[in-house]
Each structure stands twice: as structure tokens, then as C-alpha cells.
C-alpha positions as CSV (number, residue, x, y, z in Angstrom):
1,X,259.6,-107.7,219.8
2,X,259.6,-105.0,217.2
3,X,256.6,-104.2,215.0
4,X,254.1,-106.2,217.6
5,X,251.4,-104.2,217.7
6,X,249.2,-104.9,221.2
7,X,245.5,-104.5,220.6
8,X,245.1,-102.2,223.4
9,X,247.5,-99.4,222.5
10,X,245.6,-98.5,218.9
11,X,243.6,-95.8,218.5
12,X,241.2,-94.1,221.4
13,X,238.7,-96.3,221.8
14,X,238.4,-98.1,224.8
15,X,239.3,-102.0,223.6
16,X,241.6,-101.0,220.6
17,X,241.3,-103.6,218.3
18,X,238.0,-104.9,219.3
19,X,236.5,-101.6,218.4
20,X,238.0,-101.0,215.4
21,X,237.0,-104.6,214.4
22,X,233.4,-102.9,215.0
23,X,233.6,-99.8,213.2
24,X,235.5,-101.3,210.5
25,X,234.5,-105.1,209.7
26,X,231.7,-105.6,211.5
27,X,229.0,-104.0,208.8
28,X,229.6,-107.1,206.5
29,X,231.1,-109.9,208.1
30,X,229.0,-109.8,211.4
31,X,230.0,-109.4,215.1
32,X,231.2,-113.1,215.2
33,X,233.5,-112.8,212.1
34,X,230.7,-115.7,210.9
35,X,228.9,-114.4,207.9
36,X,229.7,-115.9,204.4
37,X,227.3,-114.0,202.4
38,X,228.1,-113.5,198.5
39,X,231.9,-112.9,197.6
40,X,232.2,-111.8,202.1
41,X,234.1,-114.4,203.3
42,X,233.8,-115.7,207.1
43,X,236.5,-114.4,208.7
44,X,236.4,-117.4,211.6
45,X,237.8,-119.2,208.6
46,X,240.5,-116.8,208.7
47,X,243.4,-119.0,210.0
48,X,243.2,-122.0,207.2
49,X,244.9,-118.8,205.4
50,X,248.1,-119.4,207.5
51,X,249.0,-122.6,206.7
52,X,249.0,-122.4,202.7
53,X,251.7,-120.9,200.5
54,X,250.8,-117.3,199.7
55,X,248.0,-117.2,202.3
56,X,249.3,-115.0,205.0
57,X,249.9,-112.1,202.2
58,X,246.2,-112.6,201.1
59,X,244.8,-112.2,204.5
60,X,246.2,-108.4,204.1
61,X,245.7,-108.1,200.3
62,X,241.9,-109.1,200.6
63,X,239.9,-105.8,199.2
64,X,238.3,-105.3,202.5
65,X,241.5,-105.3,204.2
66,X,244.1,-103.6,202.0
67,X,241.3,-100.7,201.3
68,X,240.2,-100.5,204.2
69,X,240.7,-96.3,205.9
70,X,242.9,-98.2,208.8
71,X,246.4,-97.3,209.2
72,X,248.7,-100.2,208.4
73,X,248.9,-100.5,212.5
74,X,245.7,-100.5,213.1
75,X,245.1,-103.6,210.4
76,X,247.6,-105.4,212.2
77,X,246.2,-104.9,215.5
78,X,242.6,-105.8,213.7
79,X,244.3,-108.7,211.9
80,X,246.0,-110.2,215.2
81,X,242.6,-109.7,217.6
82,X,240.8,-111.7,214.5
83,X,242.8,-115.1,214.7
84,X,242.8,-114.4,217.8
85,X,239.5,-114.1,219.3
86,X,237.5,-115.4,215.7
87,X,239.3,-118.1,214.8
88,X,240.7,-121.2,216.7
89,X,244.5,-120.9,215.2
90,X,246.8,-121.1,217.9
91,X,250.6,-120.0,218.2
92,X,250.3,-117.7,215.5
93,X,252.8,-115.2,214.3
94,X,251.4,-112.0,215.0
95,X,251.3,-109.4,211.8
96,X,253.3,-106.5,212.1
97,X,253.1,-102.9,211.1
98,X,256.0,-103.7,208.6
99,X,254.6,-106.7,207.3
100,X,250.9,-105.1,206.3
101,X,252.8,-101.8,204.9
102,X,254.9,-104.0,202.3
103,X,251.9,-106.2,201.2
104,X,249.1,-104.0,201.8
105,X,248.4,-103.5,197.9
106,X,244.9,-104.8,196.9
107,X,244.6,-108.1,195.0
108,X,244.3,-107.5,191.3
109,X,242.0,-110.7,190.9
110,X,241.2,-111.5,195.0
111,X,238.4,-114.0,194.0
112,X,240.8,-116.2,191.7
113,X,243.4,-115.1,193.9
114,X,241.1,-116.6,196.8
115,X,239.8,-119.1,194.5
116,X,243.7,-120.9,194.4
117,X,244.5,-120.4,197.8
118,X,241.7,-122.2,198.5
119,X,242.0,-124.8,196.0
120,X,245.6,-125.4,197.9
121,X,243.5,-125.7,201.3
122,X,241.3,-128.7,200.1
123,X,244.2,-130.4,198.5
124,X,245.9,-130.3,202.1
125,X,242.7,-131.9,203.5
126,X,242.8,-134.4,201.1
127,X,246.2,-135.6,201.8
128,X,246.1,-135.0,205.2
């Protein structure tokens, strides 16, 4: 499919997106994507995001994400090996290259931003 972006073809390192999870994430959210430390969200939480209006876009708005020095490819690939190996989503749609470079502009308010989406998350919960 156009604009999949396999984790194993970014960059030079040896595991693609795995590495660049490393070099790139790994500082503040920990090498299981566990730590919720301050306003550093667990990204194992990461897939609750999917399944609330306005979530996906946030996942690649967040201010770690959308200023992060990756190429819109490489956030994809990083994005996709997250839910993937982080997270216990399943039968995601993968980001694209495409998809990061048209929302990858950094929340103006991420916390209230984050704040609503997860506001929208509970109320799910509770109705579920």
C-alpha cells in the first residue's frame, strides 16, 4: 500500500524503528514506553488515542512527536512500531508518511488538548 512505511527500511540502524524509538523517545518515556512522569505521558497507553474523535491526529501533534528532529517517515515508522510492540491495540491502521506530514504541526495547547481527548476516553468507559 502506498505511504506504509516498514520499520525495517528507515534509517541505518540495524532495527529501524526500534532504534530510532531509542535515540529519540526513549530518554523520557523509558525503554517500555511505561513512564508517566509529570506532563510525559505512557506511551503503552498510546492506542486508547485511536478510538476517540481527534485522537489519531494528537498522537502526531503531541510536542514530543511533532518536534521531534525525525523525518515525517521516520515518525511514522516510530509511531507504527509503538502501537505495535508498546501497546496491546490490534488491527491498527498504520500512519503514513502523508498522514504525519499534513498534521505534524505542534499542539497549541497539547495538555488541554490532551486533557479533552481524555475526558472523551473516560466518557467511553463509562458508557461502555
Amino acid at each position: 500500500m502506498a505511504g506504509d512505511v516498514p520499520p525495517e527500511t528507515i534509517g541505518p540502524w540495524p532495527k529501524g524503528a526500534y532504534s530510532l524509538y531509542q535515540m529519540s523517545c526513549r530518554g523520557c518515556h523509558g525503554n517500555s514506553a511505561n513512564v508517566n512522569v509529570g506532563t510525559i505521558p505512557a506511551l503503552n497507553q498510546a492506542h486508547r488515542y485511536l478510538g476517540v474523535k481527534g485522537g489519531r491526529p494528537y498522537l502526531i501533534r503531541a510536542p514530543g512527536v511533532a518536534n521531534s528532529p525525525l523525518t515525517d517517515r521516520q515518525t511514522a515508522a516510530v509511531l507504527n512500531w509503538v502501537l505495535k510492540h508498546k501497546t496491546p491495540v490490534n488491527n491498527f491502521i498504520p500512519f503514513t508518511t502523508e498522514e504525519v506530514a499534513k498534521h505534524r504541526q505542534a499542539s497549541n495547547n497539547a495538555l488541554a488538548e490532551r486533557a479533552k481527548l481524555n475526558a472523551r476516553m473516560a466518557a467511553l468507559e463509562d458508557w461502555q
